[in-house]
Z-matrix of the N, CA and C atoms (Angstrom, degrees):
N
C 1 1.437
C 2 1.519 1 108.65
N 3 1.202 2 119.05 1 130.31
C 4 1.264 3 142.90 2 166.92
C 5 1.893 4 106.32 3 -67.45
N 6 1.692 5 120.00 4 138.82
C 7 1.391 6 136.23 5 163.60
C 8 1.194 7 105.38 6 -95.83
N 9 1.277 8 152.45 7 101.27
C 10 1.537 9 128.67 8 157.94
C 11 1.165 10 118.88 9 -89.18
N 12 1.306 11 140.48 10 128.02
C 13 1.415 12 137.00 11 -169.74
C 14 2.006 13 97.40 12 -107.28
N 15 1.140 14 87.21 13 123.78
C 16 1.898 15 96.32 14 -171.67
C 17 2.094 16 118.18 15 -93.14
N 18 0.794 17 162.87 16 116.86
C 19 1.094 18 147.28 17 -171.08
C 20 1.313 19 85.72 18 -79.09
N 21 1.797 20 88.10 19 -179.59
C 22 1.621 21 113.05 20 169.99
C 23 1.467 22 114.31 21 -48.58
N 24 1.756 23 97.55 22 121.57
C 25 1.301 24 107.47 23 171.15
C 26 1.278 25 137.74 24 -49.54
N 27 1.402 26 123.17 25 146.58
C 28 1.759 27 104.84 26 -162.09
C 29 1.054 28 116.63 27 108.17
N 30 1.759 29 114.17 28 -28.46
C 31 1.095 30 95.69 29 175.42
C 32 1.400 31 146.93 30 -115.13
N 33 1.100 32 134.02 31 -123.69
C 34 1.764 33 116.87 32 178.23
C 35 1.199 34 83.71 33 -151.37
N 36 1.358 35 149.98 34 22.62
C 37 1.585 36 126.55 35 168.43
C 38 1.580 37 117.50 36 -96.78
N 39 1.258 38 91.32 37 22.95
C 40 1.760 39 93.15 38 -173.79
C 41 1.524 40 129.55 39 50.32
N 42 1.313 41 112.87 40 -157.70
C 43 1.225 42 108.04 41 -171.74
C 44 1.776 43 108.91 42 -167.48
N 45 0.997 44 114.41 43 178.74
C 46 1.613 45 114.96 44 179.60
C 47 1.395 46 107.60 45 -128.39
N 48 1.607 47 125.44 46 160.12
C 49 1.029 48 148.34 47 172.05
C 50 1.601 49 125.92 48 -142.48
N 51 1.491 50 109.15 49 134.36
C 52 1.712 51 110.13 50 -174.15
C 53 1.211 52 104.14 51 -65.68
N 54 1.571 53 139.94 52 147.17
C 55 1.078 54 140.12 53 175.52
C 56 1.177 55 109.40 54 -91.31
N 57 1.714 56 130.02 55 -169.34
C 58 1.587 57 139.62 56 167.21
C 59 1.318 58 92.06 57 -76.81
N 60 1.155 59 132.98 58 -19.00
C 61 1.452 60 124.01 59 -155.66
C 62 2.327 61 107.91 60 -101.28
N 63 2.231 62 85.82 61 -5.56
C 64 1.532 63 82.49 62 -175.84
C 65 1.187 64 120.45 63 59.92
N 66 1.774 65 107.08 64 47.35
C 67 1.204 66 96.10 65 178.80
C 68 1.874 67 71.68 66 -148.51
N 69 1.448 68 99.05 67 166.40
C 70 1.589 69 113.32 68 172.96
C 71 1.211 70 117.39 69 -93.50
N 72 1.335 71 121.45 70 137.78
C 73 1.795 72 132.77 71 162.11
C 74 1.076 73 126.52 72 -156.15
N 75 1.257 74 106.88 73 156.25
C 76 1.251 75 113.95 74 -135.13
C 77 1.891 76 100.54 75 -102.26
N 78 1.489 77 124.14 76 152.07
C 79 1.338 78 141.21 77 -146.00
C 80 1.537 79 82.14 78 -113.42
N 81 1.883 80 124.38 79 145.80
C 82 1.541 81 117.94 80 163.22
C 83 1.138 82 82.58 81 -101.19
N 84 1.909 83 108.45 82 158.99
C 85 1.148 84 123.09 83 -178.67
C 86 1.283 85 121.77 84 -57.26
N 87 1.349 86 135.93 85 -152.39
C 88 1.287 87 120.53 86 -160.34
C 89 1.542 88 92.21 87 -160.90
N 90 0.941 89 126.03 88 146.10
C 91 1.886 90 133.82 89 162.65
C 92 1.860 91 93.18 90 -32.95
N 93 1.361 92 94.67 91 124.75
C 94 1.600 93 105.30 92 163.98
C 95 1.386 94 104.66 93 -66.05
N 96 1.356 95 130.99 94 -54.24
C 97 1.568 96 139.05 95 -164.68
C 98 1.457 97 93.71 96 -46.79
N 99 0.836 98 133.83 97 -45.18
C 100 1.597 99 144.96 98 -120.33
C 101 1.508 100 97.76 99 -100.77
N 102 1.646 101 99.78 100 -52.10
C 103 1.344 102 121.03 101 -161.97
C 104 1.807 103 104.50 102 -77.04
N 105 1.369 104 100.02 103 -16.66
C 106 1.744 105 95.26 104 -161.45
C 107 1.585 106 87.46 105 -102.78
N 108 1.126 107 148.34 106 -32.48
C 109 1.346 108 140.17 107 142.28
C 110 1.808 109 132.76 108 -15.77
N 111 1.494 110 98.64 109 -69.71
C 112 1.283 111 114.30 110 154.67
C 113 1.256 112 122.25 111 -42.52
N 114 1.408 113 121.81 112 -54.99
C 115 1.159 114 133.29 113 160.47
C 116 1.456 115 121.11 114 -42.56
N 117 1.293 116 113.59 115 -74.19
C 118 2.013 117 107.30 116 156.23
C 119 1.019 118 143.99 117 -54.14
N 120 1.861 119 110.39 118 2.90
C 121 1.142 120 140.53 119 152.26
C 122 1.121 121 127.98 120 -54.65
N 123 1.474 122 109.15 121 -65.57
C 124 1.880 123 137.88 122 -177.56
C 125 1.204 124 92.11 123 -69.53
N 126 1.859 125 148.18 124 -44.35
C 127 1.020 126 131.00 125 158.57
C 128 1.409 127 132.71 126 -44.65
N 129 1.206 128 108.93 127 -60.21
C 130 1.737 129 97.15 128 161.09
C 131 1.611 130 114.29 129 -48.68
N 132 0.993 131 124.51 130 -33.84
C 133 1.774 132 94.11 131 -157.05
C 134 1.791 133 86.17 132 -98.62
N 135 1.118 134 124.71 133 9.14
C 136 1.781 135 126.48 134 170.29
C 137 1.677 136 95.28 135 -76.33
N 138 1.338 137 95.37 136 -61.29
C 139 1.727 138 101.92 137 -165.77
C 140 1.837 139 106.25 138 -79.28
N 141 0.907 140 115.77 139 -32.92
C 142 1.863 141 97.73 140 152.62
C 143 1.077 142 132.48 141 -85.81
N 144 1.452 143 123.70 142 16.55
C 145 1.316 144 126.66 143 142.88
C 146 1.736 145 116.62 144 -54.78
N 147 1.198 146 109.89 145 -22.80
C 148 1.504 147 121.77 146 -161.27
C 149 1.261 148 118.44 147 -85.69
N 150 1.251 149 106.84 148 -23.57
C 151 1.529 150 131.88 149 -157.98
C 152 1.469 151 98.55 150 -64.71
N 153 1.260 152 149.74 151 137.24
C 154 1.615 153 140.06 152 167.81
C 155 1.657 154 101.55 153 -117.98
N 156 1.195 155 129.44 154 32.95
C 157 1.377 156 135.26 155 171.59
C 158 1.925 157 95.93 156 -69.56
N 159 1.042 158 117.73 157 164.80
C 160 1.505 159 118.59 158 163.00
C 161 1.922 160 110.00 159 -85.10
N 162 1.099 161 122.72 160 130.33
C 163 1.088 162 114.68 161 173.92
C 164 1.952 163 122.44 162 63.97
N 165 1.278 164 104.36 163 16.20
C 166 1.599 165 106.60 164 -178.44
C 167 1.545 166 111.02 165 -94.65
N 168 1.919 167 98.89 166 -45.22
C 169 1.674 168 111.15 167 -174.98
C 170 1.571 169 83.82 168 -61.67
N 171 1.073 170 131.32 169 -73.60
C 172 1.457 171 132.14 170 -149.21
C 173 2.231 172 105.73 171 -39.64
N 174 1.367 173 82.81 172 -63.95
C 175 1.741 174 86.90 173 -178.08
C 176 1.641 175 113.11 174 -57.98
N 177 1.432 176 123.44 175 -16.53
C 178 1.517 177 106.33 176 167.80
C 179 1.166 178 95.30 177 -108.93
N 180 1.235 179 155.71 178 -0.49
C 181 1.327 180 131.20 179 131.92
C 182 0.812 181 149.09 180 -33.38
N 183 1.288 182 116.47 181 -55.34
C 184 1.701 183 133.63 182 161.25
C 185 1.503 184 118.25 183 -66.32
N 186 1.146 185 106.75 184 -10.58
C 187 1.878 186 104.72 185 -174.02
C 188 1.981 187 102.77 186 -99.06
N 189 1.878 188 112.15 187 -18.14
C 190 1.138 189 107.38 188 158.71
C 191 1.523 190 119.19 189 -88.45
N 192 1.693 191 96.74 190 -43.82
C 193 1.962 192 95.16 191 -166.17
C 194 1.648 193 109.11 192 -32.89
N 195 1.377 194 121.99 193 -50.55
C 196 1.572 195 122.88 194 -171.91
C 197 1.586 196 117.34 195 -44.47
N 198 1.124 197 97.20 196 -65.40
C 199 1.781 198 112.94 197 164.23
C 200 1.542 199 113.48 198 -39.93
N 201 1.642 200 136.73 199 -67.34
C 202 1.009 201 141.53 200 174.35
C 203 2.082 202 109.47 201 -58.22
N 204 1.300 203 103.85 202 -34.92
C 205 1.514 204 80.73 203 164.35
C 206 1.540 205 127.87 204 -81.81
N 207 1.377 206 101.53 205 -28.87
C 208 1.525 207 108.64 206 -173.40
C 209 1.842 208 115.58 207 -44.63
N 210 1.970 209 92.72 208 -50.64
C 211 1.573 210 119.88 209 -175.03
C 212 1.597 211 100.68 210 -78.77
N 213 0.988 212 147.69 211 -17.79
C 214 1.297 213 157.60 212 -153.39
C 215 1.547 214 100.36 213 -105.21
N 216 1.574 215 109.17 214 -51.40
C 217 1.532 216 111.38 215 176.05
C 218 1.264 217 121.98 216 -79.85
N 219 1.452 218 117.90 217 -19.66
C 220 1.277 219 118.51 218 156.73
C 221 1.445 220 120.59 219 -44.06
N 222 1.023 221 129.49 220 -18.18
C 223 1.824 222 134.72 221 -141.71
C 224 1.541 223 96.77 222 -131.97
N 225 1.135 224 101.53 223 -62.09
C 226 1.327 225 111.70 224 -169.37
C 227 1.864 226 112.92 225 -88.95
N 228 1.344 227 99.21 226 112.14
C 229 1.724 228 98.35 227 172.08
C 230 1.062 229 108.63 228 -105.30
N 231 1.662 230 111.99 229 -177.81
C 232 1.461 231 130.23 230 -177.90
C 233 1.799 232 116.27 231 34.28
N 234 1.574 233 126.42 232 52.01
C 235 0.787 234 122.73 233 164.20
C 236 1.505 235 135.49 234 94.25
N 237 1.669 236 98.44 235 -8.23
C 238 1.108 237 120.14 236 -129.80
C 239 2.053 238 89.83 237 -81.90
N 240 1.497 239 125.69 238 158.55
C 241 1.640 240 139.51 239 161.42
C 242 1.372 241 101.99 240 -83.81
N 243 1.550 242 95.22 241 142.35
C 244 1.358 243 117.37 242 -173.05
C 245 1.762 244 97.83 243 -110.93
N 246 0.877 245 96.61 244 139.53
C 247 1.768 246 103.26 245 -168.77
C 248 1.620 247 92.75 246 -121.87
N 249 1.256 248 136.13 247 98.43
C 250 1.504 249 136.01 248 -174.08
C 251 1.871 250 94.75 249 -86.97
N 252 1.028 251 124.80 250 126.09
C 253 1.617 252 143.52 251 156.01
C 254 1.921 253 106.88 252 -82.47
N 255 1.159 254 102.87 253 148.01
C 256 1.320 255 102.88 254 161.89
C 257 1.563 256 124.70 255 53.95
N 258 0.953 257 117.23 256 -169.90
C 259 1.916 258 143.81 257 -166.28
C 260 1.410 259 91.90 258 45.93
């Protein structure tokens, strides 16, 4: 399993991740558009975690999780944790 450690979203300076091999390398940046989305993504499903309605967290959960994996798996291979820094 791959660590990737991400900077502040938005941006294009990439980021690094430990390899299987325990060694560091380095991530190319990524579409800002893309990244600051995702980013207001992981915010929603942070802040509807919160929600104590019956059945409310769940339905905006599920209407982001798809989106955040789709864009998330784009980026991230072999399994790898996303370690979000910042925003």
């Amino acid at each position: 399993m791959n660590i990737y450690f991400i900077g502040q979203f938005g941006s294009d300076a990439g980021g690094w991740y430990i390899g299987a091999d325990g060694k560091i390398h380095r991530v190319p940046g990524w579409n800002p558009d893309a990244l600051r989305e995702i980013g207001a993504a992981l915010g929603v499903l942070r802040e509807a975690g919160k929600l104590k309605t019956h059945g409310l967290a769940d339905a905006a959960i599920k209407s982001v999780l798809e989106f955040t994996h789709k864009e998330l798996g784009a980026h991230v291979k072999g399994g790898g944790a996303v370690v979000v820094m910042g925003g």
